[in-house]
PAZA-869501 format. One line per field, with one value per residue (C-alpha): residue number from 1; x, y, z. Coordinates in pm, 1 decimal, decimal comma. Layout:
! PAZA-869501
num = [NUM;...]
u = [X;...]
v = [Y;...]
w = [Z;...]
***
This chain:
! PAZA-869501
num = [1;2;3;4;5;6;7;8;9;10;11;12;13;14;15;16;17;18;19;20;21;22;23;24;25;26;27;28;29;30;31;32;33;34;35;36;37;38;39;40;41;42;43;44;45;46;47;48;49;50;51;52;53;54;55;56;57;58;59;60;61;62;63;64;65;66;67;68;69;70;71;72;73;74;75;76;77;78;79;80;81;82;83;84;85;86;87;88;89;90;91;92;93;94;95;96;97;98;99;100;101;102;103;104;105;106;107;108;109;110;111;112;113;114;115;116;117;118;119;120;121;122;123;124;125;126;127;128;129;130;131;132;133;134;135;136;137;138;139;140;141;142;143;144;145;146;147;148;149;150;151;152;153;154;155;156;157;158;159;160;161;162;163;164;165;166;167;168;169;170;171;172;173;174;175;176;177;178;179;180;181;182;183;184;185;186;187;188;189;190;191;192;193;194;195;196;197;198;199;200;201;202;203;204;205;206;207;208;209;210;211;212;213;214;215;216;217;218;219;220;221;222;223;224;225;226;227;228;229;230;231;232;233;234;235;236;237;238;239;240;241;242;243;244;245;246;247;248;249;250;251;252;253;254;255;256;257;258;259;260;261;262;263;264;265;266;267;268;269;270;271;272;273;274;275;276;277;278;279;280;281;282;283;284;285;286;287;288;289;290;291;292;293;294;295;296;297;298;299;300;301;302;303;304;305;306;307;308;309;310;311;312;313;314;315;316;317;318;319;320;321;322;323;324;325;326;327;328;329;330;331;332;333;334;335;336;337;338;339;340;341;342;343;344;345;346;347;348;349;350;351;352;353;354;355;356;357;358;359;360;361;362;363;364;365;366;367;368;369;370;371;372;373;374;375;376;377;378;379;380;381;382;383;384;385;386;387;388;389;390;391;392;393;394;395;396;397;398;399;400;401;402;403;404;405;406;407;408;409;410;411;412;413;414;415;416;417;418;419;420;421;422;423;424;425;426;427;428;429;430;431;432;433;434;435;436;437;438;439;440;441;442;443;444;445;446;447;448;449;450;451;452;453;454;455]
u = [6790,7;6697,0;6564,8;6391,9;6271,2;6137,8;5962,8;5761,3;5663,1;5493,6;5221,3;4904,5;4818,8;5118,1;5080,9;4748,8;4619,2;4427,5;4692,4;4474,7;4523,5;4870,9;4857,6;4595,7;4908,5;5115,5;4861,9;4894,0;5297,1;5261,1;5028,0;5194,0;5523,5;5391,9;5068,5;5178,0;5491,5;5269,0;4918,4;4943,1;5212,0;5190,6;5089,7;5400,4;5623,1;5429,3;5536,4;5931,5;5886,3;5705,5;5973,9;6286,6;6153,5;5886,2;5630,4;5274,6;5004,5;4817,8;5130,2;5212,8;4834,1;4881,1;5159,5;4886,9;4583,0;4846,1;4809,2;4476,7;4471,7;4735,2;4498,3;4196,3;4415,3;4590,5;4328,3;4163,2;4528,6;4605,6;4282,9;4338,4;4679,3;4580,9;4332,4;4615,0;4918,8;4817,8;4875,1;5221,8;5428,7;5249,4;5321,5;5744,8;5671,0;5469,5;5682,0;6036,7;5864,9;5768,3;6110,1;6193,6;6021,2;6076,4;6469,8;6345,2;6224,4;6521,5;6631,8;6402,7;6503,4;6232,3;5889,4;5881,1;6093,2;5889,3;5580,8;5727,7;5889,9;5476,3;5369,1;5659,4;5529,6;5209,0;5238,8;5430,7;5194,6;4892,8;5082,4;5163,0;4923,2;4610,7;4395,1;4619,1;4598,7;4225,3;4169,9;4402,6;4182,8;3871,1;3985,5;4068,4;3770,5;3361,2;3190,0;3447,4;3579,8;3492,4;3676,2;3952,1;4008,2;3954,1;4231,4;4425,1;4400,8;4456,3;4765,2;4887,1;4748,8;4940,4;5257,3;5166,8;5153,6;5535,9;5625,6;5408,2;5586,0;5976,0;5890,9;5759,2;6111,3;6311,9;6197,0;6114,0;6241,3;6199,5;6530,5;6822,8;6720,7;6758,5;6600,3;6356,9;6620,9;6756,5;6438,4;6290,6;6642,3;6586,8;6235,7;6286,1;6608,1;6432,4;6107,1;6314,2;6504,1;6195,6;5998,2;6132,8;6093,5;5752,1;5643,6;5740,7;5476,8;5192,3;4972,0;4692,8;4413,3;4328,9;4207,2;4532,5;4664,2;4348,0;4157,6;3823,2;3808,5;3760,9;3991,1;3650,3;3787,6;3725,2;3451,0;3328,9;3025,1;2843,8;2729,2;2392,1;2335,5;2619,7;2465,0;2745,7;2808,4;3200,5;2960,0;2742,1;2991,5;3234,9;2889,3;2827,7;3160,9;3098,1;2783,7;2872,8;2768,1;3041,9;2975,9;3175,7;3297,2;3017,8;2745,8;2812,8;2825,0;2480,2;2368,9;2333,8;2495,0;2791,1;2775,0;2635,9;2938,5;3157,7;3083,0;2993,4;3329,6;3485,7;3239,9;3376,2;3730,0;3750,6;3785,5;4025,9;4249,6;4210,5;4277,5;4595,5;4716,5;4598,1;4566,8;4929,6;4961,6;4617,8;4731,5;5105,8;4865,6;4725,8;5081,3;5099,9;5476,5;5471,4;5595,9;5216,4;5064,3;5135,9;5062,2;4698,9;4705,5;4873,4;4560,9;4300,9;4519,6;4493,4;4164,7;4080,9;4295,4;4075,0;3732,1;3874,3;3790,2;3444,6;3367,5;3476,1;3311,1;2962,9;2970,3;2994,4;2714,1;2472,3;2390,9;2694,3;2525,3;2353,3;2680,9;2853,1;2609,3;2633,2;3027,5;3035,9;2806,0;3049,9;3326,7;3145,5;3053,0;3379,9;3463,5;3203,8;3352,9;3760,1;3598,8;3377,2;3497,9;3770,9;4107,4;4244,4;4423,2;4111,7;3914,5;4165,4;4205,2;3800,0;3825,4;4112,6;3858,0;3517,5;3759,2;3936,3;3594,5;3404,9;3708,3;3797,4;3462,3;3416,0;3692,2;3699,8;3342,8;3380,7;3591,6;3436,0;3071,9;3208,2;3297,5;2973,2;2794,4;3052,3;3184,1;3586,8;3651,5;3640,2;3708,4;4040,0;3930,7;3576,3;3801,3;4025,4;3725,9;3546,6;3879,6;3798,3;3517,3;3667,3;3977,4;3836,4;3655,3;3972,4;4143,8;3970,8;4035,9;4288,0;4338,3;4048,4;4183,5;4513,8;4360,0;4101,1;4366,4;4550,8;4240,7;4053,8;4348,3;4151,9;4005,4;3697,1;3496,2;3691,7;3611,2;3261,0;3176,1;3395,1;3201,0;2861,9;2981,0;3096,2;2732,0;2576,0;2830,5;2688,9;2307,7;2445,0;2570,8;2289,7;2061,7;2334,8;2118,8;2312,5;2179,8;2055,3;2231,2;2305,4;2176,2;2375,8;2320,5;2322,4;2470,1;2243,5;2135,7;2239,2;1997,1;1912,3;2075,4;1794,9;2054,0;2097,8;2445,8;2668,1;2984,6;3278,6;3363,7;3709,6;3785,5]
v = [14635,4;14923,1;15116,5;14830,3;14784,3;15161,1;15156,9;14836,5;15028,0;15319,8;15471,8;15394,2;15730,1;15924,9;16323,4;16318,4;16073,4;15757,9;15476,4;15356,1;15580,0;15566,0;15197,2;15301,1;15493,4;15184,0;14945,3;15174,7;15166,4;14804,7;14778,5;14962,6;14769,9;14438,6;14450,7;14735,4;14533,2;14256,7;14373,0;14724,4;14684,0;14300,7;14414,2;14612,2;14279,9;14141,3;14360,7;14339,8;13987,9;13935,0;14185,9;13949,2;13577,5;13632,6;13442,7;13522,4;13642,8;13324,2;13211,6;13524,8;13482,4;13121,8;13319,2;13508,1;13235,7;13023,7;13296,1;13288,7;12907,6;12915,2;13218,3;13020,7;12683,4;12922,1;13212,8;12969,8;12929,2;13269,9;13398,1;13107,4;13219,4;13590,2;13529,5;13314,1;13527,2;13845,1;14089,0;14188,3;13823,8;13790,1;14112,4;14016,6;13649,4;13778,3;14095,6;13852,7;13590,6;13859,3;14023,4;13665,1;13637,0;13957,2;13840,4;13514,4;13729,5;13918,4;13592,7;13419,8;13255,4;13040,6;13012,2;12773,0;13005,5;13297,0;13112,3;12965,1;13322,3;13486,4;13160,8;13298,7;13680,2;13545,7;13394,2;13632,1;13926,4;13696,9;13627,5;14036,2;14228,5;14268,8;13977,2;14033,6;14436,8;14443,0;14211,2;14472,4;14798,2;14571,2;14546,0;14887,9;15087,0;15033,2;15339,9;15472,4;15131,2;15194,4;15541,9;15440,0;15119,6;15407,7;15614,6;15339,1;15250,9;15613,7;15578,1;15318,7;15444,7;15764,6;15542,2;15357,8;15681,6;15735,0;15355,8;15201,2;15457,2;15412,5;15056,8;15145,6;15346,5;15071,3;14765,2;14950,6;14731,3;14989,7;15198,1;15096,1;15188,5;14885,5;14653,7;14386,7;14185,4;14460,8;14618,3;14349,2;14235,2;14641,9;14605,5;14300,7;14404,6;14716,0;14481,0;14252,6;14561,6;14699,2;14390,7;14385,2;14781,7;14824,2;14502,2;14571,8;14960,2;14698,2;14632,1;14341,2;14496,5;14766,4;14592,2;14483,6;14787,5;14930,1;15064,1;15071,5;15035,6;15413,6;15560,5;15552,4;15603,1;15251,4;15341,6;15195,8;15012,6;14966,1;15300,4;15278,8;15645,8;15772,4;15818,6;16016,8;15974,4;15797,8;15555,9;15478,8;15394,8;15197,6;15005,2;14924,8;14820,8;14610,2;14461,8;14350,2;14032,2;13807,1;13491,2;13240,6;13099,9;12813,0;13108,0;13309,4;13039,4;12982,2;13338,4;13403,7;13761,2;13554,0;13401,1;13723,4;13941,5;13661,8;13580,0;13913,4;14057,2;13766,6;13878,6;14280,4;14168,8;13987,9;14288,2;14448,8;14174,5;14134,7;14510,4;14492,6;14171,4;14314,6;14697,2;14809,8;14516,0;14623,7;14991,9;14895,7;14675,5;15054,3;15142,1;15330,0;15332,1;15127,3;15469,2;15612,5;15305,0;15373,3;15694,8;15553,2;15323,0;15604,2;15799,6;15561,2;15460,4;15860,7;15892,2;15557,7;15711,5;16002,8;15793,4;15582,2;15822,7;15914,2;15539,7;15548,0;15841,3;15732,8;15357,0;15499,7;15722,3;15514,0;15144,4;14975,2;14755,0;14999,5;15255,2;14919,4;14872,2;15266,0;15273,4;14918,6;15026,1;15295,5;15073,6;14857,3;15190,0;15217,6;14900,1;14882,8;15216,8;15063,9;14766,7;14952,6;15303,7;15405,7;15285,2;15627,1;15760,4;15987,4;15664,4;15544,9;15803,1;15864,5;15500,8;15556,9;15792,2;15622,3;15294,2;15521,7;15641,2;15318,2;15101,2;15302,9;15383,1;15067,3;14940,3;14976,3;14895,9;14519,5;14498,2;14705,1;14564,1;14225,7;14356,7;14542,2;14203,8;13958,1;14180,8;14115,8;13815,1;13556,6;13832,7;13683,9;13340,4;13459,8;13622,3;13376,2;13097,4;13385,8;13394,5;13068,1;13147,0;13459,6;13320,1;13053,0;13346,4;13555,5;13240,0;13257,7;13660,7;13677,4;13393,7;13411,6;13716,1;13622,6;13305,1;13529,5;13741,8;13503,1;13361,2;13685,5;13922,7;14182,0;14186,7;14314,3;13953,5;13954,9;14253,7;14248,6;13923,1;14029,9;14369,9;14199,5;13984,4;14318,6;14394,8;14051,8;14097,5;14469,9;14290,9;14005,4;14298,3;14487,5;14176,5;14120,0;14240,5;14267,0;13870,7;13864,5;13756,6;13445,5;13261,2;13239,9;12912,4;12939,9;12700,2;12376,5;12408,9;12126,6;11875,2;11929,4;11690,6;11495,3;11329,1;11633,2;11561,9;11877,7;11884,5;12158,0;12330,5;12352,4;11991,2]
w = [3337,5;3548,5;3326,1;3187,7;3557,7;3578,2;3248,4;3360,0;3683,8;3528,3;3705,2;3637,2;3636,6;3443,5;3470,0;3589,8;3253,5;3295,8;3219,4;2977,2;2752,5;2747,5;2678,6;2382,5;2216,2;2265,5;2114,4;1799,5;1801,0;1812,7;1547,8;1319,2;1310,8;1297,7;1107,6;779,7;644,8;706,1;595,3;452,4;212,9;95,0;-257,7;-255,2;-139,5;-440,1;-707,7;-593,6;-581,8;-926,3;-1062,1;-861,2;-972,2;-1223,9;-961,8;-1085,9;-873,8;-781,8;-637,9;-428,3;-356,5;-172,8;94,6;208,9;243,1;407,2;691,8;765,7;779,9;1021,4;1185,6;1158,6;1330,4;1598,1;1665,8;1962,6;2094,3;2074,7;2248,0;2509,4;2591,0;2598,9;2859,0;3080,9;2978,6;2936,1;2673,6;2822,7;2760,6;2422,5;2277,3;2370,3;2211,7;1904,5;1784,1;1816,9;1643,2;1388,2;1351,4;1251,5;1009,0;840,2;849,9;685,4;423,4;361,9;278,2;38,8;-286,0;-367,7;-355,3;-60,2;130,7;57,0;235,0;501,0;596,3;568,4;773,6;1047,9;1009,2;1037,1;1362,3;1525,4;1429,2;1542,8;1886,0;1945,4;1785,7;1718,2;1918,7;2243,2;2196,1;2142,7;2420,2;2647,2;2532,2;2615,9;2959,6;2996,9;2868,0;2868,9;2793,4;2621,7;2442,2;2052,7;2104,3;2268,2;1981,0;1704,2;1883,2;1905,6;1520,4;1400,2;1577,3;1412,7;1033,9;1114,5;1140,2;851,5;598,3;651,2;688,4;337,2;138,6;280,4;245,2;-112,7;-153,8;-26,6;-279,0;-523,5;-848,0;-1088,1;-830,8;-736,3;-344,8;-82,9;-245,3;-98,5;103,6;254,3;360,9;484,6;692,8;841,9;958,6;1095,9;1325,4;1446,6;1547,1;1761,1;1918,9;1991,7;2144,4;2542,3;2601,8;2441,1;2615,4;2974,6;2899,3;2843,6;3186,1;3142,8;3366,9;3547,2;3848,2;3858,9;4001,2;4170,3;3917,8;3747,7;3332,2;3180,0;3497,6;3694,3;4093,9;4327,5;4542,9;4876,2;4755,9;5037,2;5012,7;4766,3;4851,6;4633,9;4282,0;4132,6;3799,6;3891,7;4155,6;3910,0;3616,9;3902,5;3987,3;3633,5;3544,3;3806,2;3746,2;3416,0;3278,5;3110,4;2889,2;2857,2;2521,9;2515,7;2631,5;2311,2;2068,7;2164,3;2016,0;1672,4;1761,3;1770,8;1427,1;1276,4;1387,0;1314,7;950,1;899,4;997,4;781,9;469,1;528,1;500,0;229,0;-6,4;242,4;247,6;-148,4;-189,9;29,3;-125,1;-501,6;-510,3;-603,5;-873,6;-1029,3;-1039,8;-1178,8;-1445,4;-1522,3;-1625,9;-1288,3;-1115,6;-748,7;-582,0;-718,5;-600,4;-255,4;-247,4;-320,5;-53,0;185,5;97,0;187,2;500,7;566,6;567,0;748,2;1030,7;1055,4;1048,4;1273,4;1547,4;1343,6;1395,5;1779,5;1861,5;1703,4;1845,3;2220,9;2143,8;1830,5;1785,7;1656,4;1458,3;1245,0;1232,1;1087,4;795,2;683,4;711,2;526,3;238,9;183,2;195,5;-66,9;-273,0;-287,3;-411,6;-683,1;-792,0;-838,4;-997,0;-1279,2;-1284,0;-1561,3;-1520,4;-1414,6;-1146,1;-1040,6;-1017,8;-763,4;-602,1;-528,4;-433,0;-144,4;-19,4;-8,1;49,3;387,1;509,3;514,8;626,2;928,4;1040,0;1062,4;1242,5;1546,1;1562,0;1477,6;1807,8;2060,2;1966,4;2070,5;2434,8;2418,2;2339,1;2546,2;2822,4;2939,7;3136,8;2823,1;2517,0;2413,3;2426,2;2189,4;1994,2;1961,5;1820,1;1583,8;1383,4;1301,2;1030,1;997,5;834,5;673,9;442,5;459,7;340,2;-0,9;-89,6;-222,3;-389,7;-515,0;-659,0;-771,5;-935,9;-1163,8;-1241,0;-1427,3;-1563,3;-1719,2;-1731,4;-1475,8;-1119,9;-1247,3;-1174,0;-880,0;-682,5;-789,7;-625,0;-317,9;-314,3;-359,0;-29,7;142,8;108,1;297,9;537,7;637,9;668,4;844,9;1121,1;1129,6;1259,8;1527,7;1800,5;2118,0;2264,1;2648,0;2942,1;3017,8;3261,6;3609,8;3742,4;4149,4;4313,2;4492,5;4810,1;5067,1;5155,1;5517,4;5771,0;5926,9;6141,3;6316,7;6331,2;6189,4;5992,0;6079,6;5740,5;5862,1;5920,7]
***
């Protein structure tokens, strides 16, 4: 426990470095153990699967929309209990509850058990990851927020292009490697290992241990004269205006970003869920398919920055619509392009550029729009339509697969909703204000009798 004790008392400052950013580091570690078995490589789970029970898409499908109901039931919880927790206790919760999970999987011999071990995945990676860590980078940065989130999320692609393809290795049907149970039972020992040392890194808020978001210096602020540029940013972080939950459902920037967001990842999800089945359809081998899907997560991790660094320094709205028409150029290109491995692999590119620009831009323009005090709890409540879209992906998907034969109806209608969702973010104009209501004055005592305040 001593150790454990000295690793929670860090300094906020460690070699001269803004604490901040060490936490942005940890945010990607985090991310990349609970969300790429659970995200990145779920097409891979579906091919060992298919291979181990003969289960047909559709029905690998429902796993995954079961997910996003329970994200679009829980994501208000979560949010609520990021904002009273803190990122720190959540984190601990989510990743054990994940590791649980992913021993649940190793575990599975029927269809029932299979979704009831993605419901516990789900939860735990909702709990620990991404909501809680967002909301803990929100706190932490301002001006530099959108670069600090893309930093964050490079950090954990660049994890994810050696784990996808060991996973890949390990459950591979076609090899007699691991194999799925094993794999899974692996992944989900080293996650609960893990959970208690990377938790007690994580610190909630700056203020918390006298600091300013973006390592800005605390100031004495009854001096108006000082207009340096550290005043003036420790001023502004300040002076920032926070809505509440009920404040920002009354914008429409709130639905915008929220449906929008919901529209974008539709045909993210899909392609996760559907990308290295389609490509093994194409008589490719599942070691090939995630090299495709290590490509795209490659380049995403590189625009990831690209996005960051534009969204501190453009309007985030409008950088969202160009990275998410690429994303859908990309889409549209997979979907009626030849069935080649070129095609795929032009795809991973466009795919990588437009996801990852993107990405960290449909987080940080929420703090841009909502400010810090409430984010977890907003977040929390724009899952809800989120998921309810995300909910229908892949089914969708899975469903028209074993309809038609192909994803070609598919991922057209998804990419044609990729589209709406890019015009629905470029009318999200950041909304105004809210209105502070000041408190009533008393009515004046005509008695002239006078009441002590301390009795």
């Amino acid at each position: 426990m001593g150790l454990m004790n000295q690793m929670s008392r860090l300094p906020t400052r460690a070699r001269g470095v803004f604490y901040g950013w060490w936490l942005v580091g940890i945010a990607g570690f985090v991310m990349v153990i609970s969300t790429t078995p659970m995200f990145h490589a779920i097409g891979l789970w579906f091919v060992a699967l298919e291979s181990a029970f003969g289960w047909n898409r559709a029905e690998l499908s429902v796993a995954f929309a079961l997910t996003r109901v329970e994200g679009g039931l829980l994501g208000p919880i979560e949010g609520y209990l990021t904002d009273r927790l803190g990122t720190r206790k959540l984190v601990f919760i989510g990743l054990t509850i994940m590791g649980i999970g992913l021993l649940m999987l190793g575990q599975v011999r029927s269809l029932w058990m299979f979704y009831v071990a993605y419901l516990v995945m789900a939860l735990g990676q909702g709990m620990g990851s991404w909501l809680p860590l967002t909301t803990m980078l929100n706190n932490w940065f301002n001006r530099k927020r959108a670069t600090a989130m893309g930093w964050s999320n490079s950090v954990s692609r660049l994890g994810s292009l050696a784990l996808i393809p060991a996973i890949a290795w390990g459950i591979d049907p076609e090899a007699d490697n691991l194999g799925f149970r094993a794999t899974a039972t692996i992944l989900g020992a080293f996650v609960i290992a893990v959970a208690f040392p990377v938790s007690r890194l994580i610190k909630n808020r700056p203020e918390e241990h006298g600091l300013l978001p973006d390592g800005d210096e605390p100031i004495e602020f009854d001096d108006p004269a000082d207009g340096s540029t550290g005043a003036r940013a420790a001023r502004a972080a300040l002076a920032q205006i926070d809505f509440t939950v009920k404040q920002a459902l009354r914008t429409s920037a709130f639905w915008y970003i929220s449906i929008g967001h919901g529209l974008t990842s539709m045909v993210l999800i899909a392609m996760m869920a559907h990308l290295a089945p389609l490509l093994t359809d194409q008589g490719h081998s599942l070691q090939t398919a995630s090299y495709v899907v290590t490509t795209y997560t490659a380049v995403s991790m590189v625009f990831q920055l690209v996005g960051g660094y534009i969204g501190d320094r453009a309007p985030k709205r409008v950088a969202l619509f160009v990275f998410i028409m690429i994303q859908a150029t990309a889409v549209f290109v997979l979907t009626f392009g030849s069935a080649t491995l070129a095609t795929a692999y032009i795809f991973a590119v466009l795919f990588g550029i437009g996801f990852g620009g993107r990405n960290p831009l449909t987080t940080s323009i929420r703090g841009d729009y909502f400010g810090r005090r409430s984010f977890g709890k907003i977040m929390g409540v724009s899952q809800v339509p989120m998921n309810v879209l995300l909910l229908i992906a892949p089914t969708f998907a899975g469903v028209m697969r074993v309809i038609q034969g192909d994803y070609i109806f598919a991922f057209a209608v998804l990419g044609v909703f990729n589209l709406f969702g890019g015009v629905l973010f470029l009318m999200a104009r950041q909304p105004a204000p809210p209105v502070i209501e000041q408190p009533r004055e008393a009515p004046a005592n005509v008695t002239g009798n006078t009441t002590n305040s301390d009795s």
